[in-house]
N, C-alpha and C positions, 0 to 999 in steps of 0.2 A: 504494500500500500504506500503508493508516493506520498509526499507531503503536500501536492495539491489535492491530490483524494481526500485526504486528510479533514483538509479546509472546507469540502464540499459535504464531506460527512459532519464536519461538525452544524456548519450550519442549516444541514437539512435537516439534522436532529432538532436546534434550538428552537430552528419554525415550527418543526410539528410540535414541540411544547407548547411554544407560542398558542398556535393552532387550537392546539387540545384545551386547553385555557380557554381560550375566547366560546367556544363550541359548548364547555361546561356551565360558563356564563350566559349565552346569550341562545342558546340554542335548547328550542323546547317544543316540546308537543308533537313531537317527531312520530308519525305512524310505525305501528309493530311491526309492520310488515315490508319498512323502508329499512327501519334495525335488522332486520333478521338479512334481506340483503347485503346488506354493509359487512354483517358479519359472515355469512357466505363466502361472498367477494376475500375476506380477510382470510377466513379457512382454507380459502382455493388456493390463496398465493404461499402460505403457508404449507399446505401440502405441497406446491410443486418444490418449494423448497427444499424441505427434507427430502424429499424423494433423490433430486439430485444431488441433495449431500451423501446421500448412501448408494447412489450411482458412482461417485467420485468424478463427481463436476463442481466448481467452485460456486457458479451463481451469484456472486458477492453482493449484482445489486440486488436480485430478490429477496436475499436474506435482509439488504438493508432496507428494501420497500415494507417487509413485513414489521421490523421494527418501529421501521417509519409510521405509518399505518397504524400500529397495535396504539402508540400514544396516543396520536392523533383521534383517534376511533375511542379510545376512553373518556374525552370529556366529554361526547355526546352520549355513550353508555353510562355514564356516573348521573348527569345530568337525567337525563329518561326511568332508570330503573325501572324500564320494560320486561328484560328479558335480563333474569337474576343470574343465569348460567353465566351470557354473556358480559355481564358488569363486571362478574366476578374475574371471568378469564382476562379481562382488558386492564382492568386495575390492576392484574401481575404485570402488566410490562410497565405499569409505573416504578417499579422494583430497579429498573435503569436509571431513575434519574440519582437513586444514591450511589450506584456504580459511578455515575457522570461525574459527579460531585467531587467522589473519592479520587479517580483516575479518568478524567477525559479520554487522554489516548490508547489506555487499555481497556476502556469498553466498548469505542468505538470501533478499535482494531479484532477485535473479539467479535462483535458482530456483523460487522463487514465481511470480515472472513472465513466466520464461521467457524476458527478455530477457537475454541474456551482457551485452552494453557497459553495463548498470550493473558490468562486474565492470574496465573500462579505469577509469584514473586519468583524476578531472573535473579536476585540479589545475593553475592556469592562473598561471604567475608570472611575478609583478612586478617582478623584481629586488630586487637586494640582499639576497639571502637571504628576501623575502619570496613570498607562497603566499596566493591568492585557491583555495577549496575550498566547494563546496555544505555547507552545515552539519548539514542533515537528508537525508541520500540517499533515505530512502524515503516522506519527505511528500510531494514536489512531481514533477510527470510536466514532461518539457520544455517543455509548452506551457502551465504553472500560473508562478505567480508560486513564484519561490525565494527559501527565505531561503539568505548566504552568512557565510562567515568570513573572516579574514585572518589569518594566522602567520609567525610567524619561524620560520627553518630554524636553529637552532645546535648543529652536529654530529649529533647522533640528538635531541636536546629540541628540541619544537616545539613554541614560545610563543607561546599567543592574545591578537594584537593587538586585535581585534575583532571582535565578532561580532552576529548580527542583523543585517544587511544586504538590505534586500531587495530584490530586482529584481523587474521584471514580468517576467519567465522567464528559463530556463538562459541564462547566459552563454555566446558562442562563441567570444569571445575576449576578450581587451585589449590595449590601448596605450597608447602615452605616459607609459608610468609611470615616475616619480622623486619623488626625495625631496627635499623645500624647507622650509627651516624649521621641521626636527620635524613636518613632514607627509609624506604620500606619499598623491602623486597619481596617478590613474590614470582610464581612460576604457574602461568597459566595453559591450560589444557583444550583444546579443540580438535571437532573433527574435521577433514579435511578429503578429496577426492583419496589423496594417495594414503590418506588411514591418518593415526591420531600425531600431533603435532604440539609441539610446545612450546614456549617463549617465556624466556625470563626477562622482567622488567623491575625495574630498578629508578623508584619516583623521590623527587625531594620532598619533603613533607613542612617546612620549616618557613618556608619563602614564597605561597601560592601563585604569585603574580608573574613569579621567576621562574618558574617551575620547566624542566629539561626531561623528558624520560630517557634514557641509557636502557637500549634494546639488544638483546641477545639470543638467540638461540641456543639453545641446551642440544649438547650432544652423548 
């Protein structure tokens, strides 16, 4: 998912909030039998969705017209209280706006693609209150070259040590990591077409602004 996808998803999400809002307000008196369509209509595109999720077709924007949709469709079903199955099913996809809240880009990336484990934490730490974290979640697919960050944990403020880091693909892990001299070392783990791969990096921790990483490969 590019970073203008990105842009586009975000703001077709906020309209249909938008949407859903106005619809809850001002919209009333709706006939049952206009509801029951709407939710038809909703069920249809949902099924074809899944369908080719388990086909092994991507569909990215169906999946997102359903979300799209689900919002949107719940403030005239909350509003109406026609059809109690239906309120009820549409009021769960209000359940995204605290995903939204929490992480924008992991829930948009997650329903866009349909894949949920963008929505698990990639956050891989190094000790000492330090945090190796993907820096752009929705540029890179696991098998693309990532860029990463580094942070300190202190209490709820997380200060970026570094950032731009980049590997030739998602990290699976690390080791060895400590801190020597105002550095913090670590040895980070990816897989890679020719099989698994590793790199030792070597960041200053002391001077953010100044900050060099010293890249090596481990042999």
């Amino acid at each position: 998912m590019t970073s203008q996808l990105l842009i586009i998803a975000i703001s077709t999400y906020i309209l249909s909030l938008i949407g859903g809002f106005i619809m809850m307000v001002a919209v009333r008196d709706i006939s049952k039998r206009t509801l029951k369509i709407l939710f038809a209509l909703h069920v249809a595109t949902l099924a074809v969705a899944v369908i080719a999720h388990v086909a092994g077709n991507t569909l990215p924007t169906t999946k997102w017209l359903v979300l799209c949709t689900g919002v949107l469709l719940a403030g005239i079903f909350i509003r109406n209280r026609m059809v109690t199955v239906a309120t009820i099913y549409f009021s769960l996809w209000l359940v995204s706006v605290g995903f939204f809240v929490y992480s924008p880009t992991r829930m948009l990336v997650a329903a866009y693609s349909g894949n949920l484990a963008v929505l698990q934490s990639e956050v891989l730490a190094l000790g000492d209150n330090f945090f190796l974290t993907p820096q752009h979640i929705y540029a890179e697919s696991a098998s693309d070259s990532c860029t990463y960050k580094i942070y300190r944990k202190k209490g709820v403020i997380k200060a970026t040590v570094m950032a731009d880091i980049m590997l030739q693909a998602r990290a699976d892990s690390v080791c060895c990591a400590s801190t020597l001299n105002d550095t913090l070392q670590f040895t980070a783990y990816y897989q890679v077409q020719g099989g698994l791969r590793d790199t030792l990096l070597v960041v200053p921790i002391n001077e953010p602004k100044k900050n060099k990483i010293t890249r090596g490969n481990n042999k």
